[in-house]
C-alpha positions in Angstrom: -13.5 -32.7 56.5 -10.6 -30.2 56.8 -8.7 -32.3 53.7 -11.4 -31.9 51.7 -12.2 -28.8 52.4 -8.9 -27.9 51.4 -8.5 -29.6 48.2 -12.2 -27.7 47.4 -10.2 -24.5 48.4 -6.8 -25.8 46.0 -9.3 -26.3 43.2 -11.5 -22.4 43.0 -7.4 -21.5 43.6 -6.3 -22.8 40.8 -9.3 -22.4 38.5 -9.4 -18.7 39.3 -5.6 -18.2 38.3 -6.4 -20.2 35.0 -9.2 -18.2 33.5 -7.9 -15.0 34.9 -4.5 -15.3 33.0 -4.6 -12.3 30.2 -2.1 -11.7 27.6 -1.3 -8.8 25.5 -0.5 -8.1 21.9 3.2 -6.8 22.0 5.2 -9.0 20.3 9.0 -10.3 21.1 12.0 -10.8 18.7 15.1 -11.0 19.2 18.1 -9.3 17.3 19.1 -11.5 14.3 16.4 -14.0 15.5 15.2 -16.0 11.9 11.1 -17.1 11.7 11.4 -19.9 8.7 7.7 -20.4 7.6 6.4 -23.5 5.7 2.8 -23.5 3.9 0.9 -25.7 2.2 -2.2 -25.5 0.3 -4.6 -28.1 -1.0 -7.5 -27.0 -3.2 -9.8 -28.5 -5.5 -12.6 -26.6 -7.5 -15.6 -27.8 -9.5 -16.3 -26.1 -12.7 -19.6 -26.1 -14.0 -19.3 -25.9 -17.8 -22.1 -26.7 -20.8 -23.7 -29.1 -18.7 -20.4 -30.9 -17.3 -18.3 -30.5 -14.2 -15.0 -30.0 -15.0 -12.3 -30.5 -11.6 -9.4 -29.0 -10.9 -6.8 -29.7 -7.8 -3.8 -28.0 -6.8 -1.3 -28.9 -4.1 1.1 -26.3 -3.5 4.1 -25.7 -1.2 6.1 -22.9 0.0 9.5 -21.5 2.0 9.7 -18.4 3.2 11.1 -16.4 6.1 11.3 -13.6 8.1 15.0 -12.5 10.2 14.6 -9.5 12.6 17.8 -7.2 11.3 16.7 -4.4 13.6 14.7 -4.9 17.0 13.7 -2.6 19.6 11.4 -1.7 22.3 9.8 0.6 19.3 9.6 -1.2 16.3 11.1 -4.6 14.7 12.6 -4.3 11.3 12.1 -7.9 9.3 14.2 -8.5 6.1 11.5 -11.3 3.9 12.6 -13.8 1.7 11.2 -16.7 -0.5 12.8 -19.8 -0.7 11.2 -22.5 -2.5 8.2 -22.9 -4.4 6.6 -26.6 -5.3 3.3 -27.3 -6.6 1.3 -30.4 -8.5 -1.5 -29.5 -11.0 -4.2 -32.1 -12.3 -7.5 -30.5 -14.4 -8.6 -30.4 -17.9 -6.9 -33.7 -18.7 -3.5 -32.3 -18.2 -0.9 -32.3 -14.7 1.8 -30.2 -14.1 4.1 -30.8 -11.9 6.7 -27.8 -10.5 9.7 -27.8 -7.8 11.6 -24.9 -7.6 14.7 -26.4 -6.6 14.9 -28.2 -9.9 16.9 -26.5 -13.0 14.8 -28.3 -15.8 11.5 -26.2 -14.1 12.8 -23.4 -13.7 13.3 -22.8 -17.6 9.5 -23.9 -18.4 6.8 -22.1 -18.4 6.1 -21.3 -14.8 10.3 -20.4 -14.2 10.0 -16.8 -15.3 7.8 -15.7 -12.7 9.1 -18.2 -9.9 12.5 -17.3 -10.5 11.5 -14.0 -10.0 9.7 -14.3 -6.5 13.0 -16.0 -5.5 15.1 -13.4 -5.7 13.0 -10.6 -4.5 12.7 -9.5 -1.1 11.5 -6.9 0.8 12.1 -5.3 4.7 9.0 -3.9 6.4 8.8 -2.2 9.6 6.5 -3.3 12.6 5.2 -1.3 15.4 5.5 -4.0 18.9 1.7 -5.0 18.2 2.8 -6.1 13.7 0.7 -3.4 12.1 3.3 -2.3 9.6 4.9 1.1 9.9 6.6 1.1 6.5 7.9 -1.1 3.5 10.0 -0.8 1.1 9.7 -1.4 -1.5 6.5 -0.9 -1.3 5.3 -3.2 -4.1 7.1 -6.0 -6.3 6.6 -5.9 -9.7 6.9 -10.0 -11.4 7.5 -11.3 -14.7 4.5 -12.1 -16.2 4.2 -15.7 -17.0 2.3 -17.8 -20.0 -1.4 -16.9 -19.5 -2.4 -20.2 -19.9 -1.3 -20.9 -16.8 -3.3 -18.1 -15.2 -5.8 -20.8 -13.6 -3.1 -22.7 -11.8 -1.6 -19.3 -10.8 -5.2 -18.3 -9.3 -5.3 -21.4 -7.4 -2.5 -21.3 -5.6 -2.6 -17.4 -5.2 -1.8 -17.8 -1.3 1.5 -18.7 -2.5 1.9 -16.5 -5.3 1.0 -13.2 -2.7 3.9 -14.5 -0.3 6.1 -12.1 -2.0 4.0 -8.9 -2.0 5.2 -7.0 0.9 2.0 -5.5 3.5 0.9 -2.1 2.7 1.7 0.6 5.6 -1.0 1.1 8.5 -2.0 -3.0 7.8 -1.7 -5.7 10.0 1.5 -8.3 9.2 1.7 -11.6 9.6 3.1 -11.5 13.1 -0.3 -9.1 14.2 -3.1 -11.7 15.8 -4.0 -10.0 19.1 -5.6 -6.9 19.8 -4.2 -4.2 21.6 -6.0 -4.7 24.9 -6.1 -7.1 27.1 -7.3 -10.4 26.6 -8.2 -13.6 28.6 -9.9 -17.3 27.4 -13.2 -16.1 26.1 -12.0 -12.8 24.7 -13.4 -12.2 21.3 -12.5 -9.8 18.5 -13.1 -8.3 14.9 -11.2 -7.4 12.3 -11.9 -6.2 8.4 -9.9 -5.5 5.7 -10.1 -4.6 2.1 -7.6 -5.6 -0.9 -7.8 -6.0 -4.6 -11.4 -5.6 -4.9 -12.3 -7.8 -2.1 -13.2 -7.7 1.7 -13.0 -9.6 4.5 -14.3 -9.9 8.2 -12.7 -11.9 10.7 -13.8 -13.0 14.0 -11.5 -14.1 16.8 -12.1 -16.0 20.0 -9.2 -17.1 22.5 -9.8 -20.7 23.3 -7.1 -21.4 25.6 -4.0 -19.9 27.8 -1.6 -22.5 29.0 2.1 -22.2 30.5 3.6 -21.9 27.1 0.9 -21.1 24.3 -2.0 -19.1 23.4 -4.6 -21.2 21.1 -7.1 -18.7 18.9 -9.7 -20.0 17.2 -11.0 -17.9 13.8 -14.1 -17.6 11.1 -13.1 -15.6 8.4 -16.4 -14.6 5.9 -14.6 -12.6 2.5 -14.9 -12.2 -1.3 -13.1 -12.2 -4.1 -12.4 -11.5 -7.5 -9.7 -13.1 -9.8 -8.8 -13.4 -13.6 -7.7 -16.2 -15.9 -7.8 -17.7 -19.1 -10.0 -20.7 -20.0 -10.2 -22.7 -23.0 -8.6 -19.2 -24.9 -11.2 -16.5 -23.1 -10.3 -14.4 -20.6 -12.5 -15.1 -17.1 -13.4 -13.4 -14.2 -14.1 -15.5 -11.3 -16.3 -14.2 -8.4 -16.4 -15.8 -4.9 -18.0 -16.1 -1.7 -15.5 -17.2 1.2 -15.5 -18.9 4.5 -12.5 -20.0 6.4 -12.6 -21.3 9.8 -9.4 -22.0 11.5 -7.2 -22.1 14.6 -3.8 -20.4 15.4 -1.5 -21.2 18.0 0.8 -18.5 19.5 4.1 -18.8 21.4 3.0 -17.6 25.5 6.5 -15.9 25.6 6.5 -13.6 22.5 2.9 -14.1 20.9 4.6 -15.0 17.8 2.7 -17.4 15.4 3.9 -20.9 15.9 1.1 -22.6 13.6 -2.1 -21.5 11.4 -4.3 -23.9 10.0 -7.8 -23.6 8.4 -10.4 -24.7 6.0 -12.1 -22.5 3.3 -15.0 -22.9 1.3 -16.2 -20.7 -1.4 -18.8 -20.9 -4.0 -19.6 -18.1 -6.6 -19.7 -17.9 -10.4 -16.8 -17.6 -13.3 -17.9 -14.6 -16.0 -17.1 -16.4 -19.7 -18.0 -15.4 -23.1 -20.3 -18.7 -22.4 -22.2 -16.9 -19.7 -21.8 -17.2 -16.3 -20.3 -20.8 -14.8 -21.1 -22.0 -11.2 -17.9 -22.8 -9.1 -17.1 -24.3 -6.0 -14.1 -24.8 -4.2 -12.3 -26.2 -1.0 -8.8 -25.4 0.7 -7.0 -26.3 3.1 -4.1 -24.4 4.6 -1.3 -25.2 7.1 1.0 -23.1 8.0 4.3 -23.9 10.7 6.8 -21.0 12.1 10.2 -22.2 13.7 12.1 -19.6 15.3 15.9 -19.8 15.4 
């Protein structure tokens, strides 16, 4: 009776100390320390044109990274960078194929611009919970590629945006948790407006263990692109949902992985009238810290 009384007593222990673990949102880095970031993107969107559907899919890759020049108790200083950019293109009977890393590409017609994101970079400032204090510059300015290409471009604009540096008093990619306290269960909101759109995310932490923190996300936003189709400029017009999971490093709270799925469906403005649209992505994302 006293054994299992005490393994009863071992148990409540032990669950109590699990769901009471809370974490923070200060983040860690360490001087020098380098965050190399792979993502990858794979969308397909059905085009509803005179009477026909008309698919498009893009699978695109990208290397980018974030070293911590300057960190303190205060603030972190990041230096960003873009490294490589790949992507495969199959729609209106045509496929294009792109690797950044090969010479032949990087004089056709996607080169200009891709070149371009290479060799910017940017440094932004972070406050110890990643809302950005400052940038600089503030905004990159890119060579403007063929239009024609403007539909791939929009497809894959999750890669394009890598190189636009975080406007001051926003959240950076390193900000996930709030401010407060936070245990399994916690939940919070965020919203946020940018280039005509909005968002509103919801967070939940699903779990705490020894050496991660696992979030899961819903993400409701819309948006507004342009492109050119069949010689016409279009604006497309969309209603988002993304649901996803992150998975933090216990130590620092630093992003380790992001993956989620988004849906969207909405209508593209044409000369023709307007065209139904639907789309699906999926997006992975993986941080290594060295």
């Amino acid at each position: 009776m006293e054994k299992k009384t005490g393994l009863i007593l071992s148990f409540l222990i032990a669950s109590t100390f699990t769901f009471a673990q809370t974490v923070s949102g200060k983040l860690k880095f360490g001087q020098g320390q380098v965050f190399e970031i792979e993502m990858k993107t794979n969308s397909t969107i059905s085009q509803q044109a005179m009477g026909q559907s008309i698919d498009f899919k893009v699978d695109a890759s990208a290397n980018h990274s974030y070293a911590a020049t300057n960190a303190t108790d205060d603030n972190t200083t990041l230096r960003h960078e873009v490294q490589k950019i790949n992507f495969a293109f199959d729609g209106m009977g045509q496929k294009q194929k792109f690797d950044s890393d090969n010479e032949k590409d990087l004089k056709g017609p996607f080169g200009k611009p891709v070149k371009d994101m290479l060799e910017k970079k940017y440094d932004m400032v972070i406050d110890p919970s990643g809302n950005v204090k400052m940038a600089f510059p503030e905004k990159i300015t890119l060579t403007e590629g063929d239009s024609r290409m403007a539909i791939i471009t929009n497809m894959m604009k999750g890669v394009m945006d890598l190189v636009q540096p975080p406007q001051k008093g926003k959240p950076s990619f390193f900000n996930v948790l709030p401010d407060t306290s936070s245990s399994v269960g916690s939940t919070w909101k965020t919203t946020a407006m940018e280039n005509g759109g909005s968002s509103e995310t919801e967070y939940k932490i699903a779990e705490i263990t020894d050496t991660t923190i696992v979030i899961d996300f819903t993400e409701n936003s819309n948006s507004e692109s342009k492109a050119e189709m069949m010689g016409n400029s279009t604006t497309t017009r969309l209603k988002n949902k993304s649901i996803g999971k992150i998975i933090l490093d216990r130590a620092t709270n630093i992003v380790q992985e992001k993956s989620f799925n988004t849906e969207s469906t909405g209508s593209t403005e044409t000369s023709f009238g307007d065209l139904p649209v639907t789309s699906k992505t999926t997006t992975t994302i993986i941080v290594k810290a060295k």
